[in-house]
KENUNU-583649 format. One record per atom (N, C-alpha, C): residue in one letter; x, y, z; chain; residue number from 1; atom name. Coordinates in Angstrom, 3 decimals, always signed. Atoms other than C-alpha are relative to their C-alpha. Example, Ala and Ser with C-alpha at 12.3 -4.5 7.8 and 13.67 -1.06 7.14 Angstrom:
BEGIN
NODE res        X        Y        Z chain   n atom
NODE   a   +0.890   -1.190   +0.000     A   1    N
NODE   a  +12.300   -4.500   +7.800     A   1   CA
NODE   a   +0.900   +1.200   +0.000     A   1    C
NODE   s   -0.820   -1.190   -0.060     A   2    N
NODE   s  +13.670   -1.060   +7.140     A   2   CA
NODE   s   -0.770   +1.090   +0.730     A   2    C
END
This chain:
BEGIN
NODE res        X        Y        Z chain   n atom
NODE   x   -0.496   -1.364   +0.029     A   1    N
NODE   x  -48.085  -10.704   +6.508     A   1   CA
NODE   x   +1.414   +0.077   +0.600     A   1    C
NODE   x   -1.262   +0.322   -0.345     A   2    N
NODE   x  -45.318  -11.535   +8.729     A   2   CA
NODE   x   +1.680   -0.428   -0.563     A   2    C
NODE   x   -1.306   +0.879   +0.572     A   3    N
NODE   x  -43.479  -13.572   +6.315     A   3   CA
NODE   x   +0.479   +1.243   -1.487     A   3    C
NODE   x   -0.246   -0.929   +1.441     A   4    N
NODE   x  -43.831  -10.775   +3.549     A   4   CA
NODE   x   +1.295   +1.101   +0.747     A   4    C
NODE   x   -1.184   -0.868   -0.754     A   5    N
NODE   x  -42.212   -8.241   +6.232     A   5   CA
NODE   x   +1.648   -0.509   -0.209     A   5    C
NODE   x   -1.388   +0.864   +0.028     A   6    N
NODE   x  -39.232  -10.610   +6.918     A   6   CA
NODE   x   +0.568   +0.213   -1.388     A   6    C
NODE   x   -0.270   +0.440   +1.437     A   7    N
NODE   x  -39.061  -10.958   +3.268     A   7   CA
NODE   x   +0.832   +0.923   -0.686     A   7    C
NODE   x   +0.131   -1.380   -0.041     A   8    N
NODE   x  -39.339   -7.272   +2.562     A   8   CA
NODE   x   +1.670   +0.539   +0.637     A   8    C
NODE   x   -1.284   -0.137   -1.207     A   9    N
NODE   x  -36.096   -6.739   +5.684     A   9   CA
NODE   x   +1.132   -0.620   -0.920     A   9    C
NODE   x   -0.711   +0.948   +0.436     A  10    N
NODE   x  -34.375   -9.892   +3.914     A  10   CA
NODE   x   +1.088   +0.524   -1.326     A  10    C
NODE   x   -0.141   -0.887   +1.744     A  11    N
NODE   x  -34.175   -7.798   +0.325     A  11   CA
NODE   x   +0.968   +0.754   +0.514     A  11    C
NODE   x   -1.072   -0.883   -0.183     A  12    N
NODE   x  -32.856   -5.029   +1.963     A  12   CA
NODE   x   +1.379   +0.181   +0.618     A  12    C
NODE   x   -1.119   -0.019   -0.574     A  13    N
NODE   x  -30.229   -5.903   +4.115     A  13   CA
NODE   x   +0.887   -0.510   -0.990     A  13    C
NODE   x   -0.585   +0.385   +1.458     A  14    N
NODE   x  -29.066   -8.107   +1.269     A  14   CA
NODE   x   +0.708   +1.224   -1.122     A  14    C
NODE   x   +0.040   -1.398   +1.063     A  15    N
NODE   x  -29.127   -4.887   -0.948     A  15   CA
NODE   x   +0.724   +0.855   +0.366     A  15    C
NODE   x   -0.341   -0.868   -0.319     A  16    N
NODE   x  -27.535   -2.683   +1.407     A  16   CA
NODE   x   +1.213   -0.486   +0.267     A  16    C
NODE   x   -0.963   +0.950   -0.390     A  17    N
NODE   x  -24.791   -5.492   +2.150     A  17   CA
NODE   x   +1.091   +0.297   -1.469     A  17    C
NODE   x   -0.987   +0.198   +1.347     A  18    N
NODE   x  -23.520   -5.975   -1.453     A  18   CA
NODE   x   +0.097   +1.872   -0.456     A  18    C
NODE   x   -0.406   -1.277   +0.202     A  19    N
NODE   x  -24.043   -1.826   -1.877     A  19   CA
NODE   x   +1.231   +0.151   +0.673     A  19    C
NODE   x   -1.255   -0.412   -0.802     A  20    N
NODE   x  -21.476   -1.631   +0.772     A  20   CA
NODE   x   +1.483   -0.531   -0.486     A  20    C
NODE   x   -1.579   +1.161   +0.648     A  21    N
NODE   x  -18.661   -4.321   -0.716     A  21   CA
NODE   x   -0.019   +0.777   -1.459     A  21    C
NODE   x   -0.032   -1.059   +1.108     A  22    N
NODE   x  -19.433   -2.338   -3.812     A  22   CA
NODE   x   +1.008   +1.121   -0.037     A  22    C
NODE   x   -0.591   -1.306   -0.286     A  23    N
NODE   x  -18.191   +0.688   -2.557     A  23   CA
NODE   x   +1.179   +0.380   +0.662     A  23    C
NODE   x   -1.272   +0.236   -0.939     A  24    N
NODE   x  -15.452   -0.825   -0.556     A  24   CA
NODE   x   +1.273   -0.456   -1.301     A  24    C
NODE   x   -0.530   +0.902   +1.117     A  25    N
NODE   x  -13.760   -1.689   -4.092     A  25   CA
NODE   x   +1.366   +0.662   +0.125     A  25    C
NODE   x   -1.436   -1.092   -0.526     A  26    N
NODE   x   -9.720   -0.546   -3.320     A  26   CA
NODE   x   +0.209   +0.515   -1.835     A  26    C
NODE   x   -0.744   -0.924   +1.658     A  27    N
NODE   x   -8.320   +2.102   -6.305     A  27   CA
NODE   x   +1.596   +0.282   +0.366     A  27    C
NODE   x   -1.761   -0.418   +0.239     A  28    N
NODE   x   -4.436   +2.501   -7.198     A  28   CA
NODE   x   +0.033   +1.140   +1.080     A  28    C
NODE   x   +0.023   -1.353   -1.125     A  29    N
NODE   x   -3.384   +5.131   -4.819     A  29   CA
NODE   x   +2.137   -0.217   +0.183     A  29    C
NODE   x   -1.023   -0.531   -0.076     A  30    N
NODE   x   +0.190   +6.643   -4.638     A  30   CA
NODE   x   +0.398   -0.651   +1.719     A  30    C
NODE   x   +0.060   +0.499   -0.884     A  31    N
NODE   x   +0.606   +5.816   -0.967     A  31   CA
NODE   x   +0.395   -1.730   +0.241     A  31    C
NODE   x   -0.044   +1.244   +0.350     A  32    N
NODE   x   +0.182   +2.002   -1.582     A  32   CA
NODE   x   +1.252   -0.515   -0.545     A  32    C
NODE   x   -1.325   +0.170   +0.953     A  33    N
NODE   x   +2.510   +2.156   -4.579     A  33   CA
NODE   x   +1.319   -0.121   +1.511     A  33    C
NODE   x   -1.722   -1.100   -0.963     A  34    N
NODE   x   +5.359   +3.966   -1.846     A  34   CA
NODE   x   +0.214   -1.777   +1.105     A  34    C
NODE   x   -0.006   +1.346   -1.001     A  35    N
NODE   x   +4.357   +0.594   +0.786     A  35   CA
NODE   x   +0.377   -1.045   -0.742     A  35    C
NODE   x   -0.316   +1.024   +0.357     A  36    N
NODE   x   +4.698   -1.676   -1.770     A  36   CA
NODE   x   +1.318   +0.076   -0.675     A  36    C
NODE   x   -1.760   -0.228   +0.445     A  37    N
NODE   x   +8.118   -0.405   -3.356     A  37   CA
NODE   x   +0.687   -0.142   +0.993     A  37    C
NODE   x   -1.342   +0.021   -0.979     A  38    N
NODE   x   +9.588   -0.774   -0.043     A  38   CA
NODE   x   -0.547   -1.687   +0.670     A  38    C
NODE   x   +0.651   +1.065   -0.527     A  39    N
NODE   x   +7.654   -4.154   +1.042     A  39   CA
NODE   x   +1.160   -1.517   -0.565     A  39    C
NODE   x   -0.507   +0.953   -0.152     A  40    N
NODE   x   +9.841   -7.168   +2.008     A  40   CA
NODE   x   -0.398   -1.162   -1.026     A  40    C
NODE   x   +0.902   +1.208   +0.441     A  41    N
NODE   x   +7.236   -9.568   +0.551     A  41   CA
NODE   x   -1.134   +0.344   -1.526     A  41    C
NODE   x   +1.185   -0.507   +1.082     A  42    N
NODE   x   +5.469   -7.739   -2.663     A  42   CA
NODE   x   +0.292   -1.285   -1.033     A  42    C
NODE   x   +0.884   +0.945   +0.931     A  43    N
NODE   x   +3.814  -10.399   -4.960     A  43   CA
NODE   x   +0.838   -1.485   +0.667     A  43    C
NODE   x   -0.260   +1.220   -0.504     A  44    N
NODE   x   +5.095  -13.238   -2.530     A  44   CA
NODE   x   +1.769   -0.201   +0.084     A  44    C
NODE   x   -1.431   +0.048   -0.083     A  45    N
NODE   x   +9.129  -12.140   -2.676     A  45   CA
NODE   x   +0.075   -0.456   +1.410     A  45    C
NODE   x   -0.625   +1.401   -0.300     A  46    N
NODE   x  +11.249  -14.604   -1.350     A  46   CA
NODE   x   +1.308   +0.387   +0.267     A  46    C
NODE   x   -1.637   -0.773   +0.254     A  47    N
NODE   x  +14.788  -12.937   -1.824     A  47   CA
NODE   x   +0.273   +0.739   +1.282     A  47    C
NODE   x   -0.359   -1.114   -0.893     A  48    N
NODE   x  +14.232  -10.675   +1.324     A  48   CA
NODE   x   +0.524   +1.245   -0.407     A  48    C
NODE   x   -0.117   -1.694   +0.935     A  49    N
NODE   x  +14.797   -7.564   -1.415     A  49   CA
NODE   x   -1.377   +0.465   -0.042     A  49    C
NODE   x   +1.037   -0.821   +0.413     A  50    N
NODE   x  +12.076   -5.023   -1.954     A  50   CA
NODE   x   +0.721   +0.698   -1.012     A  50    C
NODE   x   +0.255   -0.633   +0.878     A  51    N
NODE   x  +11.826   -2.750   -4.971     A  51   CA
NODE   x   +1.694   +1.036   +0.360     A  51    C
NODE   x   -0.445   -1.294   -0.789     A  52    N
NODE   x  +13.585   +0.179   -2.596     A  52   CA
NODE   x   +2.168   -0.606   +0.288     A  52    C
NODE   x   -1.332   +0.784   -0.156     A  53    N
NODE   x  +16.668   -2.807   -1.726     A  53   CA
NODE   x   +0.987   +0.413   -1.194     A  53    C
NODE   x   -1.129   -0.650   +0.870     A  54    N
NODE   x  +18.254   -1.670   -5.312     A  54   CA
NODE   x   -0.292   +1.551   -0.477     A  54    C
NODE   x   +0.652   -1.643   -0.011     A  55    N
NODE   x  +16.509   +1.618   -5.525     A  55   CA
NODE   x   -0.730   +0.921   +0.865     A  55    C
NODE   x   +0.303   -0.305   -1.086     A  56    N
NODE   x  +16.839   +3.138   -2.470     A  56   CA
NODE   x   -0.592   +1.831   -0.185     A  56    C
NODE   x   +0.652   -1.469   +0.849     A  57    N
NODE   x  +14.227   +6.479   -2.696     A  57   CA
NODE   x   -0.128   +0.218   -0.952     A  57    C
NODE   x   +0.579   +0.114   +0.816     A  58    N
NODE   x  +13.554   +5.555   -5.941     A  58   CA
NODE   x   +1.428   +0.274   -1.106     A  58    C
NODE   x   -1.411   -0.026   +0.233     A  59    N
NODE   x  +17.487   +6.180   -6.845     A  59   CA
NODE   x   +0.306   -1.335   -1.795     A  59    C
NODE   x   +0.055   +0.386   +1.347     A  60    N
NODE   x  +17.959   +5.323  -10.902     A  60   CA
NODE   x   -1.579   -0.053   -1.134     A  60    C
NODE   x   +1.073   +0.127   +0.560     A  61    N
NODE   x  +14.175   +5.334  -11.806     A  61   CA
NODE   x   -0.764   +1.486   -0.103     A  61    C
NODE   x   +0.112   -1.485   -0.291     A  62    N
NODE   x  +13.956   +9.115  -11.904     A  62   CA
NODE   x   -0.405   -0.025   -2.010     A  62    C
NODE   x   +0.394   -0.040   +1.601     A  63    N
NODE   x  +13.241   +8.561  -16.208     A  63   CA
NODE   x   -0.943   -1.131   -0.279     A  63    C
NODE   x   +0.943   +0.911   +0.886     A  64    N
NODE   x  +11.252   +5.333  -16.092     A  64   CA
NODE   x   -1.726   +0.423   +0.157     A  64    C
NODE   x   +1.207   -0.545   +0.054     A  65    N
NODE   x   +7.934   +7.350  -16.030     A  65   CA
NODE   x   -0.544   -0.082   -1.510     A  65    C
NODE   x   +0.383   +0.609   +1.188     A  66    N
NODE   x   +8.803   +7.408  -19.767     A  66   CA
NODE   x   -0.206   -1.235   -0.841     A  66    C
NODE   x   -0.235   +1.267   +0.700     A  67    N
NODE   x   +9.085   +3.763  -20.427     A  67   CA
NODE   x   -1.725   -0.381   +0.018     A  67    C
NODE   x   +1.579   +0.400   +0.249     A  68    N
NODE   x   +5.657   +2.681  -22.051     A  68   CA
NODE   x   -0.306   -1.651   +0.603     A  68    C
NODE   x   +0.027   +1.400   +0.014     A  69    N
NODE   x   +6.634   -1.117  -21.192     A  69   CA
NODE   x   +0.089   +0.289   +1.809     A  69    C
NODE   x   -0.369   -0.222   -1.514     A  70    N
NODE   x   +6.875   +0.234  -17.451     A  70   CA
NODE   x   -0.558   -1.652   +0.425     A  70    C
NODE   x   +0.839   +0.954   -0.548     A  71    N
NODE   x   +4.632   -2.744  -15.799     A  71   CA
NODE   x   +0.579   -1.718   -0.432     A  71    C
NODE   x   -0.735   +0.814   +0.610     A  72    N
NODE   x   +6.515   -5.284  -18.105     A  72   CA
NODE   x   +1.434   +0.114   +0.698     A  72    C
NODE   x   -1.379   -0.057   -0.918     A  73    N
NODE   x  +10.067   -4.145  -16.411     A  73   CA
NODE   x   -0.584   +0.174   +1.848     A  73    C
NODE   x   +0.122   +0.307   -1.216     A  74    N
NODE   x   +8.140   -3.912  -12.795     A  74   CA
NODE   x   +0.289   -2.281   -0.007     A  74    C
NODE   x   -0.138   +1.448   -0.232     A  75    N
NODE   x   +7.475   -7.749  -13.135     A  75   CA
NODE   x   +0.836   -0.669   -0.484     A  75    C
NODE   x   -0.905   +0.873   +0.210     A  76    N
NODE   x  +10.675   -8.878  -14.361     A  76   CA
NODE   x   +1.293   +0.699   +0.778     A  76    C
NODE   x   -0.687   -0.181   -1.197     A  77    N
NODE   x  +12.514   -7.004  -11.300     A  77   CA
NODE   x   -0.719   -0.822   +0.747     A  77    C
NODE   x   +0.509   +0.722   -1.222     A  78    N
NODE   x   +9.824   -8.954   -9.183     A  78   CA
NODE   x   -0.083   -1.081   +0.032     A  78    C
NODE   x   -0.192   +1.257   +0.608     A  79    N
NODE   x   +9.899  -12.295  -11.045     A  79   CA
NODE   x   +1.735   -0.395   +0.288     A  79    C
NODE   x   -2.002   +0.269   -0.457     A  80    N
NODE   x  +14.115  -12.144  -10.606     A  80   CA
NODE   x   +0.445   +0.603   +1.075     A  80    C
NODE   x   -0.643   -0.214   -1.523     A  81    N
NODE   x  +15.878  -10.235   -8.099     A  81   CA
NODE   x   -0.928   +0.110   +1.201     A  81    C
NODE   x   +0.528   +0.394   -1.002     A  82    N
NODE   x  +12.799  -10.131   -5.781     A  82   CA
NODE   x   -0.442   -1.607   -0.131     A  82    C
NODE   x   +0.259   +1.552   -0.147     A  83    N
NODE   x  +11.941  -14.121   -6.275     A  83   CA
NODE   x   -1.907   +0.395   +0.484     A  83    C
NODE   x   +1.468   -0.358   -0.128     A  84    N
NODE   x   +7.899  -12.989   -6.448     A  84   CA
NODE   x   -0.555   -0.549   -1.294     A  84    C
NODE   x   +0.470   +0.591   +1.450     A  85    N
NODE   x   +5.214  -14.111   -8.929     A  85   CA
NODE   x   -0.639   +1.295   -0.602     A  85    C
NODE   x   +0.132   -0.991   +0.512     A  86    N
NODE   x   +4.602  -11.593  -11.571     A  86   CA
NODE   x   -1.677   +0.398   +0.376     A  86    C
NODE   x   +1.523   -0.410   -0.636     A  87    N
NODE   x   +1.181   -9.078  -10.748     A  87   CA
NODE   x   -0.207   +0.220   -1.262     A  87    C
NODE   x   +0.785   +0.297   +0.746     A  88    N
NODE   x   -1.446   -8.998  -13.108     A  88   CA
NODE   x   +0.289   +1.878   -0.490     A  88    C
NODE   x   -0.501   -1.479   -0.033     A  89    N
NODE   x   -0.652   -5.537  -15.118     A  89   CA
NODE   x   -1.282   +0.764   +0.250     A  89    C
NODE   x   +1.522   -1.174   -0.270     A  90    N
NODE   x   -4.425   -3.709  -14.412     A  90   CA
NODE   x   -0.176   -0.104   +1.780     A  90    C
NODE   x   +0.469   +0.134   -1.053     A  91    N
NODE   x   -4.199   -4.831  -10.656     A  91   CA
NODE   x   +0.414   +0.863   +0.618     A  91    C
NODE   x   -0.074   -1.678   -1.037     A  92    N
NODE   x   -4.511   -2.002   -7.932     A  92   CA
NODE   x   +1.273   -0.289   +0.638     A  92    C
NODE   x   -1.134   -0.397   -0.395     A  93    N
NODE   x   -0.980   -3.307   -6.723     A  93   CA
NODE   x   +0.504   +0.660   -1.347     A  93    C
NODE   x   -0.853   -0.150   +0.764     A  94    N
NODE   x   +0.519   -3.111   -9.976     A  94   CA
NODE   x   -0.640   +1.676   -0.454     A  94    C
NODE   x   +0.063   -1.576   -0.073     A  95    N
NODE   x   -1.106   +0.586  -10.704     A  95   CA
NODE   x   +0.226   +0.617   +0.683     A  95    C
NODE   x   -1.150   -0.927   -1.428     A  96    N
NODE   x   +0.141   +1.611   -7.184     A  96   CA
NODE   x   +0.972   +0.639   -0.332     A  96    C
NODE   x   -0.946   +0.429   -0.216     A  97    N
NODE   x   +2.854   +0.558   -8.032     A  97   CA
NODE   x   +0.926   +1.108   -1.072     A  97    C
NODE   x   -0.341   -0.407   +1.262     A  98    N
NODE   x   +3.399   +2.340  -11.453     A  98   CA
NODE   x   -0.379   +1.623   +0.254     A  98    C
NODE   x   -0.211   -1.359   -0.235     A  99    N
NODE   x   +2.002   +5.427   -9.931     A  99   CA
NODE   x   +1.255   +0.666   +0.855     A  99    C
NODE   x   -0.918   -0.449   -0.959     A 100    N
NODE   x   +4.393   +5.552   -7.149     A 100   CA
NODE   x   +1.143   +0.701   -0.641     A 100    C
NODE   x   -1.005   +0.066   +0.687     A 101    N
NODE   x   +7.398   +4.993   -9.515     A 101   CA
NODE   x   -0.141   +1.976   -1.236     A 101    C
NODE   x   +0.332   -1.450   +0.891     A 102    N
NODE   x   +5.992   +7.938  -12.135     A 102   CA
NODE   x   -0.094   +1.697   +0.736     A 102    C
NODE   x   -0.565   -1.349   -0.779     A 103    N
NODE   x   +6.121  +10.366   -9.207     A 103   CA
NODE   x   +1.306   +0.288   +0.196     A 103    C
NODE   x   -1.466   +0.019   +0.123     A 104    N
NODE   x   +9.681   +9.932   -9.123     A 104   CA
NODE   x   +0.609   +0.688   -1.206     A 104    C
NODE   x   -0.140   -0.721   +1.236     A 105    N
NODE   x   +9.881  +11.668  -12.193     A 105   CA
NODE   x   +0.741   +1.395   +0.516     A 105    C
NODE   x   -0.897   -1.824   +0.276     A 106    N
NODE   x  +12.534  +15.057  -12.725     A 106   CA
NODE   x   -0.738   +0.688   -0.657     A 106    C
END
């Protein structure tokens, strides 16, 4: 009976463990974006530029909200003048990243 209990305990903590990492799953968030446009080191830059270094307050990107290839021109500012390896375009930096920028919008 003992070992069924344990067993029984074993399930659930298990269960209530992976519910929790579940729920801990990070989402794009505006905020993020804003840290990582100004971040020394986003996707492993090397250059000592951030995003913010040629677009200080977001200064010239006030229209790329309309560019459909947005995520395609993030990673080939972060691939060249930051010296970073390009982010995966669905990853919660790179949607940060794309929200941040789209608030910048006129």
């Amino acid at each position: 009976m003992k070992n069924v209990l344990f067993c029984q305990l074993f399930v659930m903590l298990i269960t209530s463990t992976l519910t929790g990492v579940a729920c801990a799953v990070e989402k794009p968030s505006l905020e993020k974006g804003k840290l990582l446009f100004n971040s020394l080191s986003l996707a492993g830059a090397v250059t000592g530029k951030s995003c913010a270094s040629c677009h200080p307050n977001g200064a010239g990107l006030q229209k790329a909200w309309m560019n459909p290839n947005l995520a395609v021109q993030v990673n080939t500012c972060i691939a060249g003048p930051l010296g970073g390896s390009k982010l995966d375009v669905n990853s919660v930096d790179m949607q940060s990243l794309i929200l941040y920028i789209r608030s910048l919008k006129q």
